[in-house]
N, C-alpha and C positions, 0 to 999 in steps of 0.2 A: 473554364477555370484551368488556370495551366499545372501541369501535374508532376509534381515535385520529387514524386517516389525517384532514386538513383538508379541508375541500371548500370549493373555489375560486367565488367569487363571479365570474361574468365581467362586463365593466363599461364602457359603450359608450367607445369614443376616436377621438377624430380623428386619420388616419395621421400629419400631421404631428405629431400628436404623439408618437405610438411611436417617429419617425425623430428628435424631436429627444432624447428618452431615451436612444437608442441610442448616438447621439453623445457626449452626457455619460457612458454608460459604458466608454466608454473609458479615460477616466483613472483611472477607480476599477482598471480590469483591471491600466491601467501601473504601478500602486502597490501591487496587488499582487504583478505581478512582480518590482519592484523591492524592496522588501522583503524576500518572499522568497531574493532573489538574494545578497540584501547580507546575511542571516544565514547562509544555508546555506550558505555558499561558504564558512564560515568554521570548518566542524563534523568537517573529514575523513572520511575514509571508515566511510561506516557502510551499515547493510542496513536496508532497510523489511520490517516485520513486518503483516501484516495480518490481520484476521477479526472473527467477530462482536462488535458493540457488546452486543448480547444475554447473553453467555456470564457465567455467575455464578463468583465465589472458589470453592466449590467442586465445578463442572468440570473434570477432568480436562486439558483442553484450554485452560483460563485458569494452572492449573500448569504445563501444560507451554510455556507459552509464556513466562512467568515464569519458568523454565529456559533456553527457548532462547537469552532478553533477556541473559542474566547470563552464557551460555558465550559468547555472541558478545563483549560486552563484554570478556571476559576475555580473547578475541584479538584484542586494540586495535581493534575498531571502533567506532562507536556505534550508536544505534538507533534509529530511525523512527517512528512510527507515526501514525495517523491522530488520535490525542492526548484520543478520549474512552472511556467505559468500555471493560467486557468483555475481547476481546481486547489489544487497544489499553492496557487501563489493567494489565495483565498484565506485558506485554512493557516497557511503560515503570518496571514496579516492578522485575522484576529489572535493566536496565538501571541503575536507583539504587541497588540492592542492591549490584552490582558495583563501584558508583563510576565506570562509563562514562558517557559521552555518553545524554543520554535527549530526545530530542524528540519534539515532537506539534505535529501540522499539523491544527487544529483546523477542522472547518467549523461557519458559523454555520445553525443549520435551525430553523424554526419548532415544532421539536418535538427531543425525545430527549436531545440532544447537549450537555453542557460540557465541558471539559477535566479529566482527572484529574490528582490531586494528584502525581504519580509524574513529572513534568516537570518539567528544567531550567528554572528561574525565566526565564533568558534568549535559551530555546529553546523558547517555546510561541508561536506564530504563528496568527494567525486569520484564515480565507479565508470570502468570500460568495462566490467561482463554483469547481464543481468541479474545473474544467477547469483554472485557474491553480494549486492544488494538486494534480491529479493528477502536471502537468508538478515539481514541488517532488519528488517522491517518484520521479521515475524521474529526474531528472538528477543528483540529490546522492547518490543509492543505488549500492554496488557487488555488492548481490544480493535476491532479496524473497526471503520467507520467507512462503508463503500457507497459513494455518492455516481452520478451517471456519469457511465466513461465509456470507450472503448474497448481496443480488445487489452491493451495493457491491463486496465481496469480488470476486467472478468479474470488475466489468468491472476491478480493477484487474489481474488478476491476466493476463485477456485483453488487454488492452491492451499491457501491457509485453511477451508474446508477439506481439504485428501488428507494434509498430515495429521488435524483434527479427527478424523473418519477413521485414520490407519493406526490413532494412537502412538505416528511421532511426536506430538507434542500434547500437551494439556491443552484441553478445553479451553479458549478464553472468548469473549464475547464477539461477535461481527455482526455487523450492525448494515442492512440495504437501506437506505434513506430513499424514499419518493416511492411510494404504491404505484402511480402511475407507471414512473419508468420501471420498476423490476415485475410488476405483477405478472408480464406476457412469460417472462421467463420461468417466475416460480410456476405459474400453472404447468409449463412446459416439462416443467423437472417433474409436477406432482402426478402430472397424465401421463408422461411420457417415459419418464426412468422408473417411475417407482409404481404405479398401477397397471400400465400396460406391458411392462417389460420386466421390472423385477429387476431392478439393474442397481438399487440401494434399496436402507431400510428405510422403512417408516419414523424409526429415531434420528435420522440423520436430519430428516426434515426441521428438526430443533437444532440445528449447530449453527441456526442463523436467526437473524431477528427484522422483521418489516417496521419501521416504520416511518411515519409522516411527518412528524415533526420534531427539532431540535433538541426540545425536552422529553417526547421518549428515548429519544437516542441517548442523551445523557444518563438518563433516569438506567436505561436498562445496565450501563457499564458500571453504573453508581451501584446499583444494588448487587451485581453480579459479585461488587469484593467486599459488600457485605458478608458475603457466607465463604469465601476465599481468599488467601493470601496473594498479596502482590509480589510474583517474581518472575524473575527472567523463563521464557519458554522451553529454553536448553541447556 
Protein backbone atom coordinates (compact mmCIF):
# COMPACT_ATOMS: atom_id res chain seq x y z
CA UNK A 1 0.00 0.00 0.00
CA UNK A 2 1.61 3.23 -0.95
CA UNK A 3 2.11 5.61 1.92
CA UNK A 4 0.84 8.81 1.82
CA UNK A 5 1.97 10.35 5.09
CA UNK A 6 4.06 13.87 3.67
CA UNK A 7 7.53 14.18 4.69
CA UNK A 8 8.43 17.63 5.80
CA UNK A 9 11.19 19.46 4.35
CA UNK A 10 12.97 21.47 7.28
CA UNK A 11 14.06 24.94 6.08
CA UNK A 12 16.82 27.17 7.82
CA UNK A 13 14.87 30.61 9.47
CA UNK A 14 15.83 33.48 11.31
CA UNK A 15 14.06 33.35 14.79
CA UNK A 16 12.84 36.70 14.08
CA UNK A 17 11.23 35.50 11.71
CA UNK A 18 9.23 32.62 13.40
CA UNK A 19 8.36 35.30 16.07
CA UNK A 20 7.14 37.70 13.58
CA UNK A 21 4.80 34.67 11.81
CA UNK A 22 3.64 34.07 14.99
CA UNK A 23 2.41 37.30 15.67
CA UNK A 24 0.44 37.50 12.32
CA UNK A 25 -1.07 34.37 13.43
CA UNK A 26 -2.94 35.50 15.55
CA UNK A 27 -5.50 37.07 13.68
CA UNK A 28 -6.02 34.33 11.56
CA UNK A 29 -6.92 32.31 15.10
CA UNK A 30 -9.28 35.52 15.95
CA UNK A 31 -11.18 34.99 12.84
CA UNK A 32 -11.52 32.01 13.44
CA UNK A 33 -13.02 32.20 16.56
CA UNK A 34 -15.09 34.72 15.51
CA UNK A 35 -16.62 33.12 12.78
CA UNK A 36 -17.21 30.17 14.39
CA UNK A 37 -18.83 31.95 17.30
CA UNK A 38 -21.05 34.04 14.93
CA UNK A 39 -22.59 30.82 13.20
CA UNK A 40 -22.72 28.35 16.03
CA UNK A 41 -24.32 30.40 18.31
CA UNK A 42 -27.02 30.34 16.13
CA UNK A 43 -27.73 26.45 15.41
CA UNK A 44 -29.33 25.21 19.01
CA UNK A 45 -28.71 22.63 20.79
CA UNK A 46 -27.15 19.87 19.03
CA UNK A 47 -24.64 16.76 19.75
CA UNK A 48 -21.30 16.12 18.06
CA UNK A 49 -20.88 12.83 16.37
CA UNK A 50 -17.43 11.56 15.86
CA UNK A 51 -15.21 8.72 14.18
CA UNK A 52 -13.46 7.47 11.49
CA UNK A 53 -12.94 9.46 8.13
CA UNK A 54 -11.91 5.97 7.02
CA UNK A 55 -15.26 4.01 7.37
CA UNK A 56 -17.00 2.91 3.95
CA UNK A 57 -21.28 3.13 3.18
CA UNK A 58 -21.00 -0.19 3.68
CA UNK A 59 -19.78 -0.54 7.27
CA UNK A 60 -21.97 -1.30 9.67
CA UNK A 61 -20.79 1.48 11.71
CA UNK A 62 -21.31 4.22 8.84
CA UNK A 63 -25.17 2.80 9.16
CA UNK A 64 -25.38 2.99 12.20
CA UNK A 65 -24.26 6.30 12.60
CA UNK A 66 -26.63 7.39 9.74
CA UNK A 67 -29.14 6.18 12.37
CA UNK A 68 -27.91 7.58 15.26
CA UNK A 69 -27.79 11.40 12.97
CA UNK A 70 -31.63 10.81 12.07
CA UNK A 71 -32.98 9.63 15.80
CA UNK A 72 -31.13 12.39 17.31
CA UNK A 73 -32.54 14.83 14.84
CA UNK A 74 -35.90 13.57 15.34
CA UNK A 75 -35.45 14.72 19.18
CA UNK A 76 -35.02 18.48 18.07
CA UNK A 77 -31.39 18.53 18.06
CA UNK A 78 -28.88 19.01 15.52
CA UNK A 79 -25.83 17.45 14.53
CA UNK A 80 -22.15 18.07 14.49
CA UNK A 81 -19.54 16.56 12.99
CA UNK A 82 -16.23 16.90 11.85
CA UNK A 83 -17.85 17.63 8.10
CA UNK A 84 -15.67 15.28 6.05
CA UNK A 85 -16.18 11.50 4.96
CA UNK A 86 -16.67 8.19 6.66
CA UNK A 87 -18.19 8.58 9.89
CA UNK A 88 -18.68 12.23 9.76
CA UNK A 89 -20.32 12.03 6.09
CA UNK A 90 -22.76 9.29 7.92
CA UNK A 91 -23.93 11.06 10.63
CA UNK A 92 -24.31 14.29 8.57
CA UNK A 93 -26.61 12.26 5.85
CA UNK A 94 -29.03 10.91 8.28
CA UNK A 95 -29.13 14.36 10.07
CA UNK A 96 -30.49 15.65 6.19
CA UNK A 97 -32.58 12.56 6.03
CA UNK A 98 -34.37 13.69 9.02
CA UNK A 99 -34.60 17.39 8.07
CA UNK A 100 -32.45 18.38 11.19
CA UNK A 101 -29.75 20.61 11.66
CA UNK A 102 -26.69 19.02 9.83
CA UNK A 103 -23.16 20.66 10.30
CA UNK A 104 -19.57 20.16 9.62
CA UNK A 105 -16.56 21.78 10.94
CA UNK A 106 -14.32 20.98 8.29
CA UNK A 107 -10.40 21.02 8.64
CA UNK A 108 -8.29 22.07 5.99
CA UNK A 109 -5.03 19.23 5.79
CA UNK A 110 -2.71 18.74 3.16
CA UNK A 111 -4.15 15.44 2.48
CA UNK A 112 -7.47 13.25 2.87
CA UNK A 113 -10.17 15.72 3.88
CA UNK A 114 -13.11 17.79 2.00
CA UNK A 115 -16.35 18.35 2.99
CA UNK A 116 -19.28 15.96 2.46
CA UNK A 117 -22.21 16.73 0.49
CA UNK A 118 -24.75 15.85 3.49
CA UNK A 119 -24.16 19.66 5.12
CA UNK A 120 -26.10 22.59 5.62
CA UNK A 121 -25.13 24.85 2.79
CA UNK A 122 -24.82 27.41 5.65
CA UNK A 123 -23.46 25.45 8.22
CA UNK A 124 -20.19 24.16 6.64
CA UNK A 125 -17.23 26.03 8.40
CA UNK A 126 -13.60 25.63 7.49
CA UNK A 127 -10.77 25.60 10.11
CA UNK A 128 -6.61 25.64 9.56
CA UNK A 129 -5.69 25.09 13.46
CA UNK A 130 -7.22 22.11 15.45
CA UNK A 131 -7.53 23.55 18.35
CA UNK A 132 -10.02 26.60 17.36
CA UNK A 133 -12.35 23.75 16.03
CA UNK A 134 -11.78 21.39 18.61
CA UNK A 135 -13.09 24.41 20.96
CA UNK A 136 -16.41 24.87 18.11
CA UNK A 137 -17.47 21.12 18.93
CA UNK A 138 -17.31 21.02 22.75
CA UNK A 139 -19.01 24.60 23.44
CA UNK A 140 -21.96 24.41 20.97
CA UNK A 141 -22.55 20.53 21.74
CA UNK A 142 -25.05 19.30 24.45
CA UNK A 143 -23.51 15.60 24.29
CA UNK A 144 -20.78 13.65 21.92
CA UNK A 145 -21.59 10.58 20.44
CA UNK A 146 -17.87 8.73 19.97
CA UNK A 147 -18.31 5.96 17.48
CA UNK A 148 -14.85 3.85 16.15
CA UNK A 149 -12.04 6.04 15.05
CA UNK A 150 -8.57 6.81 15.29
CA UNK A 151 -6.50 8.84 16.97
CA UNK A 152 -8.38 12.09 16.08
CA UNK A 153 -11.29 10.18 17.44
CA UNK A 154 -9.72 9.32 21.12
CA UNK A 155 -8.07 12.93 21.54
CA UNK A 156 -11.63 14.31 20.99
CA UNK A 157 -13.15 12.17 22.72
CA UNK A 158 -10.31 12.55 25.68
CA UNK A 159 -10.35 15.73 25.75
CA UNK A 160 -14.02 16.57 26.41
CA UNK A 161 -13.39 14.01 29.39
CA UNK A 162 -10.15 16.40 31.03
CA UNK A 163 -12.21 19.46 30.87
CA UNK A 164 -15.22 17.55 32.32
CA UNK A 165 -12.76 15.84 35.13
CA UNK A 166 -11.04 19.39 35.65
CA UNK A 167 -14.33 21.11 36.00
CA UNK A 168 -13.70 23.61 32.83
CA UNK A 169 -16.94 22.92 31.62
CA UNK A 170 -20.28 21.28 32.89
CA UNK A 171 -20.92 17.74 32.79
CA UNK A 172 -22.65 16.92 29.46
CA UNK A 173 -23.25 13.34 28.30
CA UNK A 174 -20.50 11.26 25.80
CA UNK A 175 -21.61 8.65 24.73
CA UNK A 176 -18.76 5.22 23.24
CA UNK A 177 -21.08 3.43 20.75
CA UNK A 178 -19.96 -0.54 20.08
CA UNK A 179 -18.85 -2.62 23.44
CA UNK A 180 -16.81 -4.50 21.03
CA UNK A 181 -14.70 -1.67 19.75
CA UNK A 182 -14.08 0.51 23.22
CA UNK A 183 -14.40 -2.50 25.82
CA UNK A 184 -10.28 -3.40 25.33
CA UNK A 185 -9.85 0.38 26.25
CA UNK A 186 -12.17 0.77 29.09
CA UNK A 187 -10.81 -2.26 30.78
CA UNK A 188 -7.50 -0.62 30.14
CA UNK A 189 -8.50 2.77 31.82
CA UNK A 190 -10.27 0.51 34.77
CA UNK A 191 -6.94 -2.00 35.36
CA UNK A 192 -4.78 0.21 34.50
CA UNK A 193 -5.20 4.12 35.50
CA UNK A 194 -7.55 3.68 38.25
CA UNK A 195 -6.91 0.13 40.15
CA UNK A 196 -3.37 -0.31 39.49
CA UNK A 197 -2.02 3.05 39.45
CA UNK A 198 -4.29 5.47 41.04
CA UNK A 199 -3.97 7.89 38.22
CA UNK A 200 -8.05 8.90 38.51
CA UNK A 201 -11.12 8.42 40.56
CA UNK A 202 -13.47 6.01 40.70
CA UNK A 203 -16.14 8.74 39.75
CA UNK A 204 -14.71 9.67 36.73
CA UNK A 205 -15.36 6.32 35.42
CA UNK A 206 -19.11 7.75 35.10
CA UNK A 207 -18.26 10.80 32.69
CA UNK A 208 -18.76 8.41 30.04
CA UNK A 209 -21.50 6.04 28.88
CA UNK A 210 -21.18 2.37 26.80
CA UNK A 211 -23.39 1.45 24.82
CA UNK A 212 -24.67 -0.95 21.85
CA UNK A 213 -27.08 0.35 20.29
CA UNK A 214 -28.74 3.48 18.74
CA UNK A 215 -31.48 3.73 21.20
CA UNK A 216 -29.39 3.58 24.20
CA UNK A 217 -27.39 6.17 22.99
CA UNK A 218 -30.35 8.27 22.30
CA UNK A 219 -32.17 7.23 25.27
CA UNK A 220 -29.08 8.19 27.65
CA UNK A 221 -28.74 12.02 25.96
CA UNK A 222 -32.60 12.08 26.13
CA UNK A 223 -32.91 11.63 29.68
CA UNK A 224 -29.71 13.27 30.69
CA UNK A 225 -31.87 16.91 29.86
CA UNK A 226 -34.52 15.50 31.55
CA UNK A 227 -32.97 16.71 34.88
CA UNK A 228 -30.73 19.52 33.18
CA UNK A 229 -31.00 22.51 31.19
CA UNK A 230 -29.87 22.93 27.59
CA UNK A 231 -26.93 25.45 27.07
CA UNK A 232 -23.97 26.48 25.69
CA UNK A 233 -20.86 24.67 27.67
CA UNK A 234 -18.88 28.11 28.02
Amino acid sequence: MEDKRIIHEFEEKEWSEVKSNDSWAVFKIMSEFVTGFEKLSEIGPSVSIFGSARTKPDDKYYKIADELAFKICNKGYGVITGGGPGIMEAANKGANRAGGKSIGLNINLPFQQSHNEYIDSDKNLDFNYFFTRKLMFVKYAQGFVVLPGGFGTLDEFFEALTLIQTNKIAKFPIVLMSKNFWGGLLSWIEETLLEANNNINAVDMDLFFLADTVDEAVEHIDNFYKKYTLKPNM
